[in-house]
C-alpha positions, 0 to 999 in steps of 0.5 A, spaced: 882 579 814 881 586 811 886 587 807 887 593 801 888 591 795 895 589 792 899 596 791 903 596 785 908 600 789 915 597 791 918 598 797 926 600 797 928 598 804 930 591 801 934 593 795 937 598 800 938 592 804 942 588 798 946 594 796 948 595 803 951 587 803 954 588 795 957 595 797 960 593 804 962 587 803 968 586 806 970 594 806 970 598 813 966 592 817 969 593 825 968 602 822 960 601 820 958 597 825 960 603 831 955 607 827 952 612 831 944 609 830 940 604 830 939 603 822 945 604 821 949 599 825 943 595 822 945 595 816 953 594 818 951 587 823 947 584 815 953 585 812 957 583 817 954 576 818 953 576 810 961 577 810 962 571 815 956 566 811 961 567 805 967 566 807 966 562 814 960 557 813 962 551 811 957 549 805 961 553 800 954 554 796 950 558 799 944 561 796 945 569 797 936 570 795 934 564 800 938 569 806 935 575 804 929 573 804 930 570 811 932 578 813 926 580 811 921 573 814 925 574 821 924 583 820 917 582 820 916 577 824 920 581 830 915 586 830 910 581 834 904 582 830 901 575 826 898 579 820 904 582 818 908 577 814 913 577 808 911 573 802 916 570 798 915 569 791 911 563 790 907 565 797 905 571 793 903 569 787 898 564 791 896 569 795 893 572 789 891 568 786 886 565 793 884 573 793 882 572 785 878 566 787 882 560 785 888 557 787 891 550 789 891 547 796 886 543 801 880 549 801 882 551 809 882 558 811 887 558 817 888 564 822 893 564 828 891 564 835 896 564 840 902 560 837 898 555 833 894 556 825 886 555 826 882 553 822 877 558 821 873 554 815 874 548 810 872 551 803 866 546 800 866 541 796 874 541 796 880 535 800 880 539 807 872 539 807 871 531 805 876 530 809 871 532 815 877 538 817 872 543 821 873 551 824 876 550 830 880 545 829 888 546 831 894 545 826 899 541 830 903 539 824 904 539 816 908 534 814 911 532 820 914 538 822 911 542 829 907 548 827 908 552 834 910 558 833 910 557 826 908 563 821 902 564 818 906 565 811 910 558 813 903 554 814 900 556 809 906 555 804 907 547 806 899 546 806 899 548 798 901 545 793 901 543 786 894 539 784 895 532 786 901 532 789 899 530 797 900 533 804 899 531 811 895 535 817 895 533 824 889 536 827 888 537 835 880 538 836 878 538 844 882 532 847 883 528 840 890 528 836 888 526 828 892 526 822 889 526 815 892 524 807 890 530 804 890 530 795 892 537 793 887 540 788 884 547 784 880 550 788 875 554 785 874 559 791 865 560 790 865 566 796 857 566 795 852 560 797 845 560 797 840 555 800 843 548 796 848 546 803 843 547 808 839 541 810 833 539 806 828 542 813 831 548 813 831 549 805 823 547 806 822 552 811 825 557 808 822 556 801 815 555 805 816 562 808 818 565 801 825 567 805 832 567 801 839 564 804 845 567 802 851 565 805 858 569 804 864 565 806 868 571 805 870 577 802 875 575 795 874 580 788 869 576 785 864 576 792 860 583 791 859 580 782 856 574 786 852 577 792 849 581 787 846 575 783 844 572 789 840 578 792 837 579 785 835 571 783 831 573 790 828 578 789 826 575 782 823 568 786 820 574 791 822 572 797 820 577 803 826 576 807 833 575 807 838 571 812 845 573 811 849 567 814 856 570 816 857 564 820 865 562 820 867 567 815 874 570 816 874 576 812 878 578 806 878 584 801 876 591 805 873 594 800 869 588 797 867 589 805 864 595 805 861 595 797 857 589 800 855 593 806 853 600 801 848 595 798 844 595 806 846 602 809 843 608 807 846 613 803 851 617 806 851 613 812 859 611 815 860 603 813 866 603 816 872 609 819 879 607 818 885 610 823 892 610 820 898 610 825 898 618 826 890 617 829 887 620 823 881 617 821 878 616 814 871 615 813 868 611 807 860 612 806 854 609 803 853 611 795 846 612 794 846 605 789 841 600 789 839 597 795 837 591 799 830 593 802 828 585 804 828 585 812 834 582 814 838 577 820 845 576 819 847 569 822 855 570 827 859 566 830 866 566 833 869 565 827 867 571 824 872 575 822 876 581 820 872 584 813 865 578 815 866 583 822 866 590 818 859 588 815 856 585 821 858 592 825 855 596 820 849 593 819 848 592 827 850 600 827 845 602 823 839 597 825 840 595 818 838 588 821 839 583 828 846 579 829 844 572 831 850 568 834 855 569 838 861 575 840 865 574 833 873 573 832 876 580 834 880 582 828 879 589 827 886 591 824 888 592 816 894 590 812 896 593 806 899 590 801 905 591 797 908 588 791 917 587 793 923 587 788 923 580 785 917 577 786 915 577 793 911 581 797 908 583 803 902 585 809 903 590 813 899 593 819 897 599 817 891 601 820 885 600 825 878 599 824 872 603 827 864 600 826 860 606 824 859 608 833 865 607 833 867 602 836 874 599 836 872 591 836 880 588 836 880 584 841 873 583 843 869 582 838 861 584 836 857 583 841 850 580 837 843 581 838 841 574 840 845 570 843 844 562 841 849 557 840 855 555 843 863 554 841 865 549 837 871 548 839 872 541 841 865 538 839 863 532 836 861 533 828 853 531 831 854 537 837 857 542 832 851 540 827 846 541 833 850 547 834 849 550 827 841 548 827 839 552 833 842 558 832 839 557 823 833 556 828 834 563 832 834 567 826 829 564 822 824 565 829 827 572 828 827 574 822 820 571 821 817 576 826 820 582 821 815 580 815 810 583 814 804 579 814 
């Protein structure tokens, strides 16, 4: 999911909020509340409900911050958009903490669709992946608590955790409902693989033919430092191609994206154009840095998403490379980041993204050069790997036609 990185710029509307509580508690409530405007008679009804909670509820011992950070939860959530979301302190620490590459938890990236958190990829050699939780999967449950209609801050709060403490998912895939025990650890988030996951045939093949696999789960601050590496171990064992695996990917950092993406798109070429809420529209381009001259196939999916789909598009745009797969996720809003008094913090859409012809992708996705595959959604483990060998084998096809001899 694109994201700017987080701005250290506080936001007043909160301490306003509270200084409007504390100042007209108990002062002039029945004269506020027929404010003439909307914000005003909103500011009058919270202090209204405050004075009431603190002077009528029953339990005498209320926590005044877990109020306001519910004001704050239930403003964003009423804007209707599943990216926006309020962060309270400990979410907003492991928010960070994830985007700078470790963090504690099971290992799953989850997004919502509809009114239920989807896994979009367990993380390797973590709980959620040993446990055999794959993308697709659909999270009814954490603890026993129903997640319908549950934010995507709330889910990802109850799934993490301290390391060794345990969390209990139940899980929808196709028609079968399980539950699995999860044991809490500190994930080392690598968001750069080579060849070493793949299946020892594949991995044959691809060294037989001298071509490099590399595989980015998702776009955190250390991935452009390692897909560097990657692309230069490459080109020191002398590979002549290069398949990019994006497959299951659900995005992360905007700009880790585009600095991803300058490293194939010709100099002064679009990367990406970014549309804010007044319909102006910024462009960021290609540096003229050090660039990926190997020929290229990129490996999509329908859990492509978000930053994953930023670098697909400009790579299709520009004819860089081929996209092998199926129609990515669709996800082609950014959110900014902002740091909030006390601690918290939060994503707010602030914009859309266009590849570099244009194209608007929410909603619809990219289209890939070569269909190949199906959904996994509902498949068995052996369906789904199945599934992942035909569409390895489709790129690879493709990507071999584009050596040189």
């Amino acid at each position: 999911m694109p994201r700017s990185r987080p701005a250290i710029a506080a936001v007043l509307l909160l301490v306003l909020i509270g200084a409007g509580f504390l100042a007209g508690y108990g002062v002039g409530r029945s004269q506020a509340a027929l404010g003439g405007d909307a914000e005003s008679q909103g500011f009058a009804l919270l202090r209204e409900l405050l004075h009431h909670v603190r002077t009528t509820y029953l339990e005498r011992q209320v926590d005044t911050r877990s109020l306001f950070y519910g004001a704050a939860r239930g403003m964003l959530e009423a804007l209707g958009d599943p990216y926006t979301r309020f962060l309270d302190p400990e979410a907003y620490r492991e928010y960070r903490e994830h985007l700078g590459g470790v963090f504690h938890g099971v290992g799953l990236f989850v997004e919502l669709q509809g009114d239920r958190p989807v896994v979009v990829t367990p993380i390797p050699r973590t709980p959620a992946y040993r446990a055999g939780i794959r993308a697709g999967d659909r999270i009814l449950a954490v603890d026993g608590v129903d997640t319908r209609g549950m934010s995507l801050e709330e889910v990802v709060t109850r799934i993490r955790g301290p390391a060794g403490s345990a969390v209990t998912l139940r899980l929808g895939r196709g028609e079968r409902v399980f539950t699995v025990r999860l044991v809490r650890a500190r994930i080392a988030n690598v968001s750069v693989q080579g060849d070493e996951n793949l299946p020892p045939a594949q991995r044959a093949a691809l060294r037989a033919t001298r071509v490099a696999y590399v595989r980015i789960l998702l776009f955190n601050e250390t991935t452009a430092r390692e897909f560097a590496r990657a692309v230069e171990a490459a080109r020191a064992a002398g590979a002549r191609g290069l398949l990019l695996d994006l497959r299951n990917n659900g995005g992360g950092l905007l700009d880790v994206a585009v600095e991803v993406a300058d490293r194939f798109v010709p100099a002064g070429q679009p990367i990406v154009h970014t549309v804010d809420r007044q319909g102006r529209r910024q462009t960021q381009r290609a540096t003229r840095g050090p660039k990926v001259t190997l020929p290229a196939v990129v490996l999509v999916n329908e859990f492509t998403a978000s930053a994953g789909e930023i670098l697909a598009g400009a790579l299709r745009d520009h004819d860089v490379a081929p996209l092998v797969g199926l129609r990515t996720f669709g996800k082609g809003v950014i959110q900014s980041v902002v740091s909030l008094p006390g601690g918290a913090g939060a994503t707010i859409t602030s914009g859309k993204y266009l590849t570099p012809d244009g194209h608007d992708i929410h909603g619809t996705g990219i289209t890939p050069t070569l269909v190949a595959g199906a959904r996994q959604e509902g498949r068995s483990e052996a369906e789904v790997a199945r599934i992942e060998a035909e569409q390895f084998a489709r790129a690879f096809e493709v990507l071999r036609r584009r050596l040189s001899p």
